[in-house]
Every structure is written in structure tokens, then in C-alpha cells.
C-alpha positions in Angstrom: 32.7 -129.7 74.1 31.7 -129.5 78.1 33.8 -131.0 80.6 32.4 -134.3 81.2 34.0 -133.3 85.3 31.2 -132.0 87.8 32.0 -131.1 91.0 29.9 -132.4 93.3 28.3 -131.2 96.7 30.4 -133.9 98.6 32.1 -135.6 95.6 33.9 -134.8 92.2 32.1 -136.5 89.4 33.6 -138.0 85.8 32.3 -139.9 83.2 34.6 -141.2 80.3 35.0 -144.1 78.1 37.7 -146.5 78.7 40.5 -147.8 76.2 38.3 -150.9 75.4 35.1 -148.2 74.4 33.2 -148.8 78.1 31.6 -146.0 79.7 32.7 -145.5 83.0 31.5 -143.0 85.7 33.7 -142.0 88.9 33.1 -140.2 92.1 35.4 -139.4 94.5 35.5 -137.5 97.8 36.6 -133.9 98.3 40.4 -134.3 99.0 40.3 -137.5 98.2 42.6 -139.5 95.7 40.7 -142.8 95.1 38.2 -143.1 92.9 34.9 -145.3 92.9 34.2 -145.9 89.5 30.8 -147.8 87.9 31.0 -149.5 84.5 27.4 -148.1 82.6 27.9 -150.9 80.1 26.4 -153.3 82.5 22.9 -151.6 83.1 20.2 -153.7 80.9 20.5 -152.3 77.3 23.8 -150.9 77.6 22.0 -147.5 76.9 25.1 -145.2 76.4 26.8 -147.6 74.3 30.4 -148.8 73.7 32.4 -146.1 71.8 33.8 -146.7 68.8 36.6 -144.5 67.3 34.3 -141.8 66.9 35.3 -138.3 68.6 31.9 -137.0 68.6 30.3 -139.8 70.8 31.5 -137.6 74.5 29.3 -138.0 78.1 28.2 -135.1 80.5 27.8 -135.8 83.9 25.9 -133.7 86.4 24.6 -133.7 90.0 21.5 -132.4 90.5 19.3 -130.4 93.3 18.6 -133.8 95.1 21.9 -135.0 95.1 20.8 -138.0 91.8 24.4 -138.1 89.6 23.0 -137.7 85.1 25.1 -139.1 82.5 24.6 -138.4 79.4 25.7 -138.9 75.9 26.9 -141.1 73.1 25.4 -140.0 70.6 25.9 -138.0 67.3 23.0 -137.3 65.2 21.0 -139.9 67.3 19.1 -141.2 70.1 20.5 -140.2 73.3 21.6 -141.8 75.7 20.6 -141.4 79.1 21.1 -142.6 82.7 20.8 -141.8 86.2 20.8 -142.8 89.9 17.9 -144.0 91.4 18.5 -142.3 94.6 20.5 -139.6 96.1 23.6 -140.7 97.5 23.2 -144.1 96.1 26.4 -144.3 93.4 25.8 -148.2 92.6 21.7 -148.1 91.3 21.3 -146.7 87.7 18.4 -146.7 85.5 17.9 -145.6 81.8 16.0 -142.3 81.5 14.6 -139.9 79.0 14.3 -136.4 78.6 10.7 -134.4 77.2 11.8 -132.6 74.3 13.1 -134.3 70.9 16.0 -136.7 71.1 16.4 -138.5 68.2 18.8 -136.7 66.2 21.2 -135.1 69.4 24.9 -134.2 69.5 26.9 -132.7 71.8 24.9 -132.5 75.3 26.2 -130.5 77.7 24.9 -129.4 81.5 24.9 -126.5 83.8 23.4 -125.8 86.4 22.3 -122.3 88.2 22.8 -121.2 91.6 19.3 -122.4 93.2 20.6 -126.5 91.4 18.1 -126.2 88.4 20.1 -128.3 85.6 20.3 -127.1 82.0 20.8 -129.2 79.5 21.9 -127.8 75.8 22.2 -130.2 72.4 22.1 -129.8 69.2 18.8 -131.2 66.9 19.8 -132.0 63.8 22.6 -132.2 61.7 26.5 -130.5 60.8 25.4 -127.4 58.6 21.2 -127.7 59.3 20.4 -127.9 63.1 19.3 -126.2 66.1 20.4 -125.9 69.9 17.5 -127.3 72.1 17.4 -126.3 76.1 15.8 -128.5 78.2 15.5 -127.4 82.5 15.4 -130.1 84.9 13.7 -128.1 88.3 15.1 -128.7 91.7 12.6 -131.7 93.5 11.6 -132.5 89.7 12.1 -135.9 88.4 11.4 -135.1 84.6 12.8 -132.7 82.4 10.8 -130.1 80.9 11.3 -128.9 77.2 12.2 -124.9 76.8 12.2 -125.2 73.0 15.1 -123.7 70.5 17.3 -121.0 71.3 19.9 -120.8 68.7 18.2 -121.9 65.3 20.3 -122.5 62.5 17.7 -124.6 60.2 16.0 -121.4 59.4 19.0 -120.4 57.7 20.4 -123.5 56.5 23.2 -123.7 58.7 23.8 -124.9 62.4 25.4 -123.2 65.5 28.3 -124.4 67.1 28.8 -123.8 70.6 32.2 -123.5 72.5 31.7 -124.3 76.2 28.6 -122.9 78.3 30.1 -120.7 80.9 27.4 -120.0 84.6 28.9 -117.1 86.5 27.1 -117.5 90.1 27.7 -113.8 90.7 24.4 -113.2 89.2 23.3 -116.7 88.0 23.7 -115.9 84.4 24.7 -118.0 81.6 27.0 -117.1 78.9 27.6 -118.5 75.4 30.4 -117.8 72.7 29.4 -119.7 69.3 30.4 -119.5 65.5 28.4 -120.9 62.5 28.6 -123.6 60.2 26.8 -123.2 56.4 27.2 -126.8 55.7 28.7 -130.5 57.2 32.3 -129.4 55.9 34.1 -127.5 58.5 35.6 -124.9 55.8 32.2 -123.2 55.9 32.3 -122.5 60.0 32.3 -118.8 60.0 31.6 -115.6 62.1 32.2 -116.2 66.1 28.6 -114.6 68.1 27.9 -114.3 71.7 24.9 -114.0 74.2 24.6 -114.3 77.4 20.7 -114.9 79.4 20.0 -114.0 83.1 16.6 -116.5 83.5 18.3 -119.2 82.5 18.1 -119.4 78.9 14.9 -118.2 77.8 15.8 -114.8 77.0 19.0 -113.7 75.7 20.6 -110.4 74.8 23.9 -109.0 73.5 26.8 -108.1 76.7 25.3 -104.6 76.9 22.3 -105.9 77.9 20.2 -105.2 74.4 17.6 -108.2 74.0 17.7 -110.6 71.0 14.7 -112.3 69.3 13.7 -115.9 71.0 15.2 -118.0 69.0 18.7 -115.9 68.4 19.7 -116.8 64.7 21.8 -115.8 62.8 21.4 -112.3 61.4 20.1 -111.8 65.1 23.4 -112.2 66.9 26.0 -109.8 67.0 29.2 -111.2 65.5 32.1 -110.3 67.2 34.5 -112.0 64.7 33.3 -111.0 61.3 34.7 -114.0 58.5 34.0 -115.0 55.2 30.9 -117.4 54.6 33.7 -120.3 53.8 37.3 -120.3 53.9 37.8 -118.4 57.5 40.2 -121.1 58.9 38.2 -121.1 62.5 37.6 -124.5 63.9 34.4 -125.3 65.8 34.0 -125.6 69.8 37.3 -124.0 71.9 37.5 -122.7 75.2 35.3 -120.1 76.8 35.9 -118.7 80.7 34.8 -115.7 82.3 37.8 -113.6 84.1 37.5 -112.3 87.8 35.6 -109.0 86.2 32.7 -111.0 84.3 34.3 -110.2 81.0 34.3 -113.3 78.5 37.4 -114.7 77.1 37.3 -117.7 74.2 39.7 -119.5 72.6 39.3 -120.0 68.8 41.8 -123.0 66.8 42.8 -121.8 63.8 44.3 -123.5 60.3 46.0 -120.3 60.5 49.5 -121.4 61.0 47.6 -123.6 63.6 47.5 -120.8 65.7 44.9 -120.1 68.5 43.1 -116.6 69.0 42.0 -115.1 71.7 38.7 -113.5 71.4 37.1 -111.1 74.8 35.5 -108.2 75.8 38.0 -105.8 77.6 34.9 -103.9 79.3 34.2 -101.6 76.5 35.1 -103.6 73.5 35.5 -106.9 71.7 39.2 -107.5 70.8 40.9 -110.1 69.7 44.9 -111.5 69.5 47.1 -114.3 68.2 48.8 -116.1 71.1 52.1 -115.9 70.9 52.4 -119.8 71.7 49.6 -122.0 71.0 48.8 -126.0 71.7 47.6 -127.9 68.6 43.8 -129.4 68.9 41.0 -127.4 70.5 42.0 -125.3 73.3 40.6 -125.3 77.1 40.9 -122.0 79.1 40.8 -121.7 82.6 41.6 -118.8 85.0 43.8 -118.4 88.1 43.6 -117.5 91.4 45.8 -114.5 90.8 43.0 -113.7 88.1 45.1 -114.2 85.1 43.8 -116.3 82.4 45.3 -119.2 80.8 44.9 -122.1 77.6 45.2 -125.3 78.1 46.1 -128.1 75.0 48.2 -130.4 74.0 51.6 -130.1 72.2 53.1 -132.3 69.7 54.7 -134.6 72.0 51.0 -135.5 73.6 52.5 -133.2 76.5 49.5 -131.4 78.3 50.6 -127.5 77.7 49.6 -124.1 79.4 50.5 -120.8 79.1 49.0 -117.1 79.9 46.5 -115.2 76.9 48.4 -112.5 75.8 51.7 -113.3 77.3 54.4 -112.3 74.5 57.5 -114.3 75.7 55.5 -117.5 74.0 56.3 -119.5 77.2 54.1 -122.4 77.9 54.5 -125.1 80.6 54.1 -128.4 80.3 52.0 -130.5 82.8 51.7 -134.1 82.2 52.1 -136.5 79.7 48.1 -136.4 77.9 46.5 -139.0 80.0 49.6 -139.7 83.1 48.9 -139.0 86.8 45.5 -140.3 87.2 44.4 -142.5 89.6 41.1 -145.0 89.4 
């Protein structure tokens, strides 16, 4: 699921949901440790909700070209929900806003944004085993979202797509998407992991060499670069996804296996993949270093935050934080 973090041209944004079930959105200035956070419960309607125990209900939070702050979310297989400044720079006006295309049946919204600020926004349409992946383009200067249509279909084939994390590489402004499959709403069916990546922005898309895919990519269109059994695989939906320093992609894939994670990239050349030799339990998060090197991110079974290096043999992991310690708001 995407970061519901954005940072910000002057601030870092975050949108979560409190221990009572309030959404809440922060900002905060660069370098700054104090947080300025707006409780979205209040606006007229409550239009994201109060969460209930119910892990599919996350926000997304963007800026966009104009400097107005989006959240988004709240919904799973339903309307969503929607809000947004009313003015750039302005943190403490919100309104409840729409977007064009169909919203009535959305899970798992998540935004990106390409180098010139134009926002994407990708959700599912549908349901757990017979759904779509919608984009929707909010233009810098624009105040409405235009519709871009389907471009991962699943309902053609019965099934849905299941997307780990959309990774933007500003080197040249292209998007990049690592996804499996699901054949039904039980998760034993999730099978074969795909990729694609598009360089305008999600309207086209082709495999890593550059070879283009039919618009919309399904699933005999996409080349699978973890081949599974239709059920039975052990892959668990929606893990971590980062680009390394050369543009290659790397994902992180949770596993019944033993519980183990595997690393799935392309070296260059080739797809590969590898068991880490120490892996969190839950869904993995990746991230990569300064010194280039690339890392997971989980939790153990203590509720410690964990990380350790992909690939690393010595099975060494650090732990961070207790999950949830060290913030400030």
C-alpha cells in the first residue's frame, strides 16, 4: 500500500488515523520536529470516515502543482473518500471533493506525481479476485481530475491485479509498477508477480526492455517475472518496490514460505530472485541508501521496527524503534 508520507515543497505531509479511528492529517516544516496536525473528522459529513478495525480502510496524501494538500481514502470496495484544501498554503480550510472517473467501488488509492507536479492517482474498481486498476491525472493549474481509463484489467479475466507500491524515478519521469494476480477474494489464489513500467505517465506501458504492451496490460499481456501456480504459490499481495541508484527495480514479496520474504529485481540483464537470509514478519517496505545499497524494512515479532540489507548472508538486521515510538505530534 503507498506511503500515506508526501514530502512537500516546504513541508512533510502525513495523513493517518488515530487510536480512537479519527483521521488526522499533519504538516510539518523542513527540519522541523513539531507537527501541525488537522482532525478531518470535523469537516461537514465527516467524508473520510472513522476507521474501524479494518486494515484495508488506509489515506494517501499528496501536494499538488499549486501547492493544495489531497487526502484520500477510507474506503474498500466503496465510495471514496475525498478532501482537500481550499487554497495553497492554507493547512486549516478543507472541503469534500470528487474525482471524474468511477468511484463507487475503490480500494487502495494511491498518488504520485511526475516531475512537471501532474498528480496520478491509481485504485482499484471492483472487487478481491474481479477488478481493475483505474488512473486518474490531476494537470498542474487544473482543479478537476481527468479520467485516463483502465490500465491493468483483471475483470476480463476474472481475476484482479494487485499492485505493490508505485515507484516515479525523476531521472526520466517514468513510472514503474511490480504487481502479482489474484483468481479469486481468497488470497491462496494470488499468483505470478508482473511488471511495467510507462514513460507518459501511464498511458502506455511496455516491458523493462522497452517492448510495448496492449492498453489495458492484462494478464496474458504482461510478462511474469515470477512464474507460480494459479493457487497455492504462498505469495502475499502488495510488498515493497524501490528503484536502486542504476534504475533497476527491486520488490519485496511476503511469503507463507517459512514466512520468508523474496527479493525479486532485475540485475541489468536479467530478472533474479533470492530468499533473504533474515526476513520481518508482515509485508515488507524497501528503501535504498545513500551508499546505494538497498534495504527491507518490517517489523519483528517483538513489534520492533527491523532492517537489514537484500542479499546480505550474515542474516543481520537492526532494529529501529519500538513500531509506533519516537514520534512527535
Amino acid at each position: 500500500i503507498q506511503d500515506n508520507l508526501w514530502p512537500g515543497v516546504s513541508h512533510d505531509l502525513a495523513a493517518w488515523y488515530d487510536d480512537e479511528g479519527v483521521p488526522l492529517v499533519g504538516r510539518r516544516a523542513h527540519g522541523s520536529a513539531g507537527w501541525e496536525v488537522v482532525d478531518l473528522s470535523a469537516l461537514p459529513g465527516n467524508p473520510l470516515g472513522d476507521q474501524p478495525a479494518e486494515n484495508h480502510l488506509v489515506l494517501a496524501v499528496a501536494e499538488d502543482a499549486q501547492g493544495i494538500v489531497h487526502v484520500m481514502g477510507n474506503c474498500h470496495c466503496g465510495r471514496l473518500g475525498y478532501v482537500r484544501t481550499t487554497s495553497p498554503g492554507d493547512f486549516t480550510s478543507w472541503e469534500e471533493a470528487s474525482i471524474a472517473g468511477p468511484s463507487g467501488t475503490v480500494t487502495y488509492p494511491r498518488i504520485v506525481a511526475r516531475n512537471d507536479g501532474t498528480l496520478l492517482l491509481f485504485r482499484r474498481d471492483g472487487v478481491s479476485g474481479h477488478g481493475d486498476t483505474l488512473l486518474d491525472e490531476l494537470s498542474p493549474g487544473s482543479d478537476e481530475w481527468s479520467h485516463v481509463g483502465v490500465v491493468f484489467d483483471g475483470r476480463s479475466t476474472g481475476e484482479s491485479p494487485y499492485l505493490h507500491r508505485i515507484v516515479h524515478d525523476p531521472a526520466d519521469d517514468s513510472i514503474h509498477v511490480l504487481l502479482m494476480w489474484r483468481g479469486t477474494a481468497d488470497v491462496i489464489t494470488n499468483n505470478d508477480i508482473g511488471y511495467a513500467r510507462s514513460l507518459d505517465g501511464g498511458r502506455a506501458w511496455t516491458t523493462i526492455d522497452g517492448t510495448p504492451l496492449p492498453t489495458p496490460v492484462g494478464h496474458d499481456d504482461l510478462v511474469t517475472v515470477v512464474d507460480t501456480a494459479p493457487t497455492g504459490s504462498g505469495i502475499v499481495n502488495q510488498g515493497g518496490f524501490v528503484l536502486d541508484d542504476d534504475g533497476d527495480p527491486h520488490g519485496l514479496v511476503k511469503t507463507t514460505v517459512w514466512g520468508l520474504t523474496m527479493h525479486v529485481w532485475h540485475d541489468g540483464n536479467d530478472w533474479a530472485t533470492e530468499w533473504l537470509a533474515a526476513t520481518p514478519i508482515g509485508r515488507p517496505a524497501a528503501a535504498v541508501l545513500d551508499d546505494g545499497s538497498v534495504w527491507f524494512l518490517g517489523l519483528d515479532g517483538d513489534g520492533w521496527v527491523v532492517a537489514g540489507e537484500v542479499g546480505a548472508t550474515s542474516g543481520e538486521t537492526r532494529r529501529i524503534a519500538p513500531a509506533g515510538a519516537g514520534w512527535e505530534v
